[in-house]
BAFI-3210 file (N, C-alpha, C; in Angstrom, 3 decimals, decimal comma, padded with zeros to 6 digits):
// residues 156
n [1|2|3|4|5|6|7|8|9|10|11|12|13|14|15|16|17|18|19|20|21|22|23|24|25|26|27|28|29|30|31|32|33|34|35|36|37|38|39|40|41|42|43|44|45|46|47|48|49|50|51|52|53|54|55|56|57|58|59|60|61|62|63|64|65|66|67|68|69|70|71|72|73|74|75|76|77|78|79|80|81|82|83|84|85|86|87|88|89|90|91|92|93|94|95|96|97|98|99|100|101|102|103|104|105|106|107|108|109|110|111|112|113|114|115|116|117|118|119|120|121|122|123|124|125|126|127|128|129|130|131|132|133|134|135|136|137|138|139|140|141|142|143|144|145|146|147|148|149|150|151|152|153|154|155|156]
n.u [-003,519|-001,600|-001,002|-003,469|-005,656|-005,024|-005,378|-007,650|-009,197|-008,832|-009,555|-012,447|-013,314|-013,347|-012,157|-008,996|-006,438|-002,843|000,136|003,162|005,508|006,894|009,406|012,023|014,891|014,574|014,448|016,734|019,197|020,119|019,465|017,202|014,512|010,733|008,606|005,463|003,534|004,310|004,011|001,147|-000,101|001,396|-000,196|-002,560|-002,766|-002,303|-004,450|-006,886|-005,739|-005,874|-008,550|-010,816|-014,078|-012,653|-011,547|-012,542|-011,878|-010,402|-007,431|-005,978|-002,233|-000,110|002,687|005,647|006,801|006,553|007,480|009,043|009,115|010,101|012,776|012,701|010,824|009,973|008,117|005,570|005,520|003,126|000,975|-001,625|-000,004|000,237|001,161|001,909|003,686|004,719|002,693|000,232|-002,230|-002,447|-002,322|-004,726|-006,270|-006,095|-006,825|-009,559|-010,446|-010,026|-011,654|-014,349|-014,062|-014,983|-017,133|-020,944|-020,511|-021,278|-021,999|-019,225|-017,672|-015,216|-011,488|-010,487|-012,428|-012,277|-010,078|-010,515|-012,611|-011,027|-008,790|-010,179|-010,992|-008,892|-008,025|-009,571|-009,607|-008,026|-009,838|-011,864|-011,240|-010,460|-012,718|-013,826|-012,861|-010,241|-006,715|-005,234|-002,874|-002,175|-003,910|-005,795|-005,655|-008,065|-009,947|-009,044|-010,668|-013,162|-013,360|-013,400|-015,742|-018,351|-017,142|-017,913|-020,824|-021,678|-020,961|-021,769]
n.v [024,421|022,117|021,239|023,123|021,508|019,221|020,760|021,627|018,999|018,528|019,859|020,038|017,082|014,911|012,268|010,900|009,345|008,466|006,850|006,745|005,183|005,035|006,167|005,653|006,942|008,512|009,594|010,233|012,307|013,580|011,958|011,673|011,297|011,334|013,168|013,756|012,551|012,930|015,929|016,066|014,531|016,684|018,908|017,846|018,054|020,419|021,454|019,933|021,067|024,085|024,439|025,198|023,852|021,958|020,443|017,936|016,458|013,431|011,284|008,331|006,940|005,679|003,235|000,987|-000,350|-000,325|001,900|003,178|005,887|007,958|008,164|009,805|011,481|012,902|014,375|013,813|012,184|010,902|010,584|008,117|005,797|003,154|-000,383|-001,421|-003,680|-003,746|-005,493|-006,029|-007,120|-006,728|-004,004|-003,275|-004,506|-003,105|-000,396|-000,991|-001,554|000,659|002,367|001,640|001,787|004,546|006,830|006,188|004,576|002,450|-001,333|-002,744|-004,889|-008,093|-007,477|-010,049|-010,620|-008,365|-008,505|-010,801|-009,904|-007,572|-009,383|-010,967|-009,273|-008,476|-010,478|-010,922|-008,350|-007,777|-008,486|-007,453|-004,744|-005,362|-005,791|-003,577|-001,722|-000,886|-001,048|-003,189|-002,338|000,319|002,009|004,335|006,798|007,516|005,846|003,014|003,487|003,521|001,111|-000,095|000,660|-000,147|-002,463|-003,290|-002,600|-004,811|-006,985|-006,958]
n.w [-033,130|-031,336|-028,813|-027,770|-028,621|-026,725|-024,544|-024,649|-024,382|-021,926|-020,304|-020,475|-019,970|-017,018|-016,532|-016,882|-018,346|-018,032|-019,331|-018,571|-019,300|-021,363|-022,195|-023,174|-025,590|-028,548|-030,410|-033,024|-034,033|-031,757|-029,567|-027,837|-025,474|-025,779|-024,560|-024,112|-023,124|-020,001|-020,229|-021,356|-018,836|-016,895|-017,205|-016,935|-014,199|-013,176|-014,004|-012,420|-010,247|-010,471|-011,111|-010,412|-011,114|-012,284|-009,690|-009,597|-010,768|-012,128|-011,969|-013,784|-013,570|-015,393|-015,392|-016,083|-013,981|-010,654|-008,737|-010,919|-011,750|-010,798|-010,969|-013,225|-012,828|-010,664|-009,269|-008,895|-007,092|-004,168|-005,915|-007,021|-008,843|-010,891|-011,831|-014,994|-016,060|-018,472|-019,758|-021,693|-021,054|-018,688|-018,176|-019,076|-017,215|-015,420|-015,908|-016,018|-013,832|-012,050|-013,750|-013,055|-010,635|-010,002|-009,129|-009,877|-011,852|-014,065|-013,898|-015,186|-017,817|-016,425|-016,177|-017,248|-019,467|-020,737|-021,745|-023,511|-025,652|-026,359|-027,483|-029,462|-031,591|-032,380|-033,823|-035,668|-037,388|-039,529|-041,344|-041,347|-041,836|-044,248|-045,810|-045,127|-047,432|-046,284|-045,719|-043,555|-042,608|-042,658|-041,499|-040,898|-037,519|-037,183|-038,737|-037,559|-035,006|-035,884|-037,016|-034,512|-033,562|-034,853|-034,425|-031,663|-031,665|-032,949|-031,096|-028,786]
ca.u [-002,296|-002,394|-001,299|-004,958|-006,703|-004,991|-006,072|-009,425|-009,611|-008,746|-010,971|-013,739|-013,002|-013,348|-011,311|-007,881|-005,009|-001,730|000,586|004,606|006,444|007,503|010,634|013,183|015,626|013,652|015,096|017,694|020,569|020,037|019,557|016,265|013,096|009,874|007,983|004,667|003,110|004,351|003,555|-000,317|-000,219|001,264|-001,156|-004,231|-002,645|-002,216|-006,088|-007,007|-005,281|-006,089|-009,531|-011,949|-015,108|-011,859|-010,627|-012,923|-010,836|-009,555|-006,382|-005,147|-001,123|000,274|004,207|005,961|007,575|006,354|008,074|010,050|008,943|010,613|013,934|012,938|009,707|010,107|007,639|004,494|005,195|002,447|-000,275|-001,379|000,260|000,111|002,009|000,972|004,882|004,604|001,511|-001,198|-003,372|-002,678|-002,471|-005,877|-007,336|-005,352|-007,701|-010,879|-010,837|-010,064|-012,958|-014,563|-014,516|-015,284|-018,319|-021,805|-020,503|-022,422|-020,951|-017,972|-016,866|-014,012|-010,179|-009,950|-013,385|-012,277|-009,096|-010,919|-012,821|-009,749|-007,714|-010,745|-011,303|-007,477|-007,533|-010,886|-009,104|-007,554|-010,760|-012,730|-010,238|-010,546|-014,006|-014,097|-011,857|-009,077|-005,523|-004,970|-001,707|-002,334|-005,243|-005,602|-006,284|-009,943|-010,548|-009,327|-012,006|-013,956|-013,696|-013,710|-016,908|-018,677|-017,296|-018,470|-021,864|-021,741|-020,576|-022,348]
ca.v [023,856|020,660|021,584|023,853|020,574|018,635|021,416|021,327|017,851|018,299|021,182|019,290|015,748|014,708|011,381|010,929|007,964|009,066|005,883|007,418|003,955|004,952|007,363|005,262|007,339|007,746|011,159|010,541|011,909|013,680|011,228|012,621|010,693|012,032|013,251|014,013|011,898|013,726|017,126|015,993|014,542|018,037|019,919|017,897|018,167|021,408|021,725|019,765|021,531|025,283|024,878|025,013|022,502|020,578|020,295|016,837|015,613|011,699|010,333|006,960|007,073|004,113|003,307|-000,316|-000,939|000,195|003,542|003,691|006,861|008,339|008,429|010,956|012,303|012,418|015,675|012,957|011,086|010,721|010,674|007,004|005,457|001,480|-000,439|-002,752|-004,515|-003,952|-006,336|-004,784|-007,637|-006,223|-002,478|-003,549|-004,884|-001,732|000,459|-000,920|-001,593|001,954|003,052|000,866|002,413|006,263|007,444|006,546|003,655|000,872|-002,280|-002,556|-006,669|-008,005|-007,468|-011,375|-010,604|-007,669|-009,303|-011,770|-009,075|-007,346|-010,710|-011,859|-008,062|-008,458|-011,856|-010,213|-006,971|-008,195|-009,076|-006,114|-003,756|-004,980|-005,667|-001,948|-001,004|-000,139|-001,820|-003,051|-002,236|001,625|002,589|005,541|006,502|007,369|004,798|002,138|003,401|003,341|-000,190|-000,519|001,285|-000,702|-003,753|-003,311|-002,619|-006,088|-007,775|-006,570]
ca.w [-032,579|-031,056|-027,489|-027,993|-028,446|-025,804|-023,370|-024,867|-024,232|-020,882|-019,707|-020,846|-019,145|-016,069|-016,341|-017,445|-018,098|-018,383|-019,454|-018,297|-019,302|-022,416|-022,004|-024,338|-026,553|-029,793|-030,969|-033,861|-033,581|-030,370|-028,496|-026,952|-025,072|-026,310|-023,267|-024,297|-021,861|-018,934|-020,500|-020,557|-017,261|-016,021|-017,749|-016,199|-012,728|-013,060|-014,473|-011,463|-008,917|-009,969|-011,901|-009,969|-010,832|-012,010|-008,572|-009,213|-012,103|-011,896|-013,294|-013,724|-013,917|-015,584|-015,413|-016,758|-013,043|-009,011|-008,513|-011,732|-012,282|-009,276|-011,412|-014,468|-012,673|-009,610|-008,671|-009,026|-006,014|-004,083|-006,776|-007,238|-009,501|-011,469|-012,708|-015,819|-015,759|-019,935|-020,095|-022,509|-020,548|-017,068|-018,461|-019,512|-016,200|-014,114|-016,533|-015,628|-012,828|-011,796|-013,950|-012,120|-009,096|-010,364|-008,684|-010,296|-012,946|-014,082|-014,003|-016,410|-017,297|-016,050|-017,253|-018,532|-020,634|-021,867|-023,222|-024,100|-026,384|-027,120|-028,743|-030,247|-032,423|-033,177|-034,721|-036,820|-037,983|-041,102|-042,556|-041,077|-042,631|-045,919|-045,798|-045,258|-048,314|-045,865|-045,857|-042,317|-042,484|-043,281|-040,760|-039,752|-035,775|-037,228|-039,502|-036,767|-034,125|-036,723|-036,771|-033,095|-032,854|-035,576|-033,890|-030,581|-031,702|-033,082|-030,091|-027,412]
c.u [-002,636|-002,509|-002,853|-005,783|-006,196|-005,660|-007,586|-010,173|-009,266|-009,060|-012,376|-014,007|-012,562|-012,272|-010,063|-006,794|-004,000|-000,489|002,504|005,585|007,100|008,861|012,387|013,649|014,892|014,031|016,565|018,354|020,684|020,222|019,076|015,070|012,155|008,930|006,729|003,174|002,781|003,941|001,672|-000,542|000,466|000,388|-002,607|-003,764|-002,561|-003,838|-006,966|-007,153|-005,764|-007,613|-011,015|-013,438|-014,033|-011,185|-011,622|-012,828|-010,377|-008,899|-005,643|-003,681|-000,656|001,854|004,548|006,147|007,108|008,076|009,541|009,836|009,683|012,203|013,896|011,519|009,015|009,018|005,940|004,817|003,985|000,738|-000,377|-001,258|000,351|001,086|001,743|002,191|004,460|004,048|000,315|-002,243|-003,632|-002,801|-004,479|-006,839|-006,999|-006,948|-009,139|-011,267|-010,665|-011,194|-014,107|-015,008|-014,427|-016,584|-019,692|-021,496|-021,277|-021,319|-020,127|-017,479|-015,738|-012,680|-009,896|-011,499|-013,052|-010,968|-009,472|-011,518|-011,769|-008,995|-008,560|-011,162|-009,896|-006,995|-008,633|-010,402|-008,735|-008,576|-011,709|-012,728|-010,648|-011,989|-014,993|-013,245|-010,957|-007,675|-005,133|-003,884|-001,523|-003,812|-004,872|-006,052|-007,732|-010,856|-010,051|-010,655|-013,072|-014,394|-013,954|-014,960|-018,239|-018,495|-017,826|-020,084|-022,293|-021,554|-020,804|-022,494]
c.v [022,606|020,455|022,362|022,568|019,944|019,474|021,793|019,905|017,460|018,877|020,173|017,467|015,448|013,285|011,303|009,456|008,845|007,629|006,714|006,320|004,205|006,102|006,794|006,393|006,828|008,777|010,711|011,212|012,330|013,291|011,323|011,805|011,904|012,072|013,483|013,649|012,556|015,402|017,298|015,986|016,194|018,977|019,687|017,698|019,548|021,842|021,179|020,606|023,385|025,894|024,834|024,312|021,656|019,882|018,790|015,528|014,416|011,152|008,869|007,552|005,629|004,184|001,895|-000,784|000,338|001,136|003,666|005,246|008,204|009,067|009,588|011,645|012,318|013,651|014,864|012,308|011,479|010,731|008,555|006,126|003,307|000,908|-001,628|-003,711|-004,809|-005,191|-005,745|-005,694|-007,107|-004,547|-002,225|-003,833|-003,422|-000,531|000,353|-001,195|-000,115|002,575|002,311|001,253|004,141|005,650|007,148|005,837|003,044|-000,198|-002,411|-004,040|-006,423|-007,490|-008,793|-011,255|-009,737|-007,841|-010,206|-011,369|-008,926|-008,266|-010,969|-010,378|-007,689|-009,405|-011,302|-008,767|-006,789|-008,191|-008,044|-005,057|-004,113|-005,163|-003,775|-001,544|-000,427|-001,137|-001,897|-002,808|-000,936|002,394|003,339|005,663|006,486|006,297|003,371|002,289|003,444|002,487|-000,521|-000,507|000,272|-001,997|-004,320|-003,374|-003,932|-006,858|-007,642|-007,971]
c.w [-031,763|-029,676|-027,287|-027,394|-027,269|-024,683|-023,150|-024,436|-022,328|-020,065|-019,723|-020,276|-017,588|-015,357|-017,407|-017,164|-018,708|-018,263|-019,383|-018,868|-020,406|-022,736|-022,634|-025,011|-027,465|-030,410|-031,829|-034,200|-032,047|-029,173|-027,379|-026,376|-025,728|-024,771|-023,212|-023,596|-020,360|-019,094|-020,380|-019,327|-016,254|-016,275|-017,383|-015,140|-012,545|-013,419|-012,965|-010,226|-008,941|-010,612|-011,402|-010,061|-011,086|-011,087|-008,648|-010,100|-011,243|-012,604|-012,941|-014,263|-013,990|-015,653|-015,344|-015,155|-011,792|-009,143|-009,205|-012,269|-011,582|-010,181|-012,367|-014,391|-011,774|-008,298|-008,515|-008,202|-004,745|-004,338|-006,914|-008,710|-009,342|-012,236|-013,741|-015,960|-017,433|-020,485|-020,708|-021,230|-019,098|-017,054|-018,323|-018,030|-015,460|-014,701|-015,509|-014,676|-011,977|-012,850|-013,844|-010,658|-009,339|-009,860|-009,625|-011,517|-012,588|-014,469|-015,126|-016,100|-016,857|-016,382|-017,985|-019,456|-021,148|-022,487|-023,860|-025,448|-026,868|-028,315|-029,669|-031,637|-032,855|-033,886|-036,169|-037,527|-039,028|-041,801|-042,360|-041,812|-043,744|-046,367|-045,924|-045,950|-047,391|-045,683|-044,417|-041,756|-042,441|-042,384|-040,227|-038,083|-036,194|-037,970|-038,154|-035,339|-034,600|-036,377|-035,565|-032,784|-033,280|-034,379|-032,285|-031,030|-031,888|-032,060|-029,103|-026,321]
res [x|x|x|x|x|x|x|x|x|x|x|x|x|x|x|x|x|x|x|x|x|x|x|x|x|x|x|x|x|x|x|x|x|x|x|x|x|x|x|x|x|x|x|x|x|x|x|x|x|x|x|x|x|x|x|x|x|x|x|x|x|x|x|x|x|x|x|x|x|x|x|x|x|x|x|x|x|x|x|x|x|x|x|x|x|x|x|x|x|x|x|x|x|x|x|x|x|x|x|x|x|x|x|x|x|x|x|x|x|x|x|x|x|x|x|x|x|x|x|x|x|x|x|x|x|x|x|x|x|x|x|x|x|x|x|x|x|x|x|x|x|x|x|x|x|x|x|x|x|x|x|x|x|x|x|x]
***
């Protein structure tokens, strides 16, 4: 089941992002948000809070807008929360620089080098993809980290 794995994946991890911004109506006919987001994030605060070595769990909480979250989830206030203001490039620096300051890293580049990375492995993807018999239009989640993984090695 897939809740299984999420809770497997969150027993076993010590760091966590939890991105809340996305709570649009996406449910046809209904007329339902998909919450799936906030169901992780309660499930590693709750892992956190009653699991004992996990009482040393660390989560980044990401949300589009400073204390929009307050309105449809509103039991998370005073956890610290970010806000990337629906910028992948500032989502992007919020990231690392909070793993960044976890305990016992090694330096991690900046946020404008690693968009700088980022844009420059999204202008190269088209040709990566088909270079690797895959249709870049049609990638799967494992076949794109695929490529990620591959392409990092290259670009160190």
């Amino acid at each position: 089941m897939r809740i299984d794995n999420i809770c497997k994946l969150i027993r076993e991890c010590n760091y966590s992002i939890h991105d809340v911004s996305r709570t649009e109506v996406a449910d046809q006919p209904y007329q339902l948000p998909r919450f799936n987001m906030p169901l992780e994030l309660g499930i590693f605060l709750g892992a956190k809070r009653f699991g004992g070595r996990s009482s040393q769990k660390r989560c980044l909480i990401l949300d589009r807008a400073p204390y929009r979250y307050q309105r449809y989830i509103s039991d998370i206030a005073g956890q610290d929360i970010r806000s990337h203001e629906n910028s992948p490039r500032k989502a992007i620096r919020r990231v690392r620089d909070w793993l960044q300051s976890a305990p016992g890293k090694a330096a991690i580049p900046g946020g404008a080098m690693i968009w700088r990375k980022y844009r420059q492995f999204q202008r190269e993807l088209p040709v990566i993809a088909e270079e690797a018999d895959l249709d870049p239009e049609e990638l799967t989640f494992i076949d794109y980290l695929q490529l990620v993984i591959n392409w990092l090695k290259e670009h160190r």
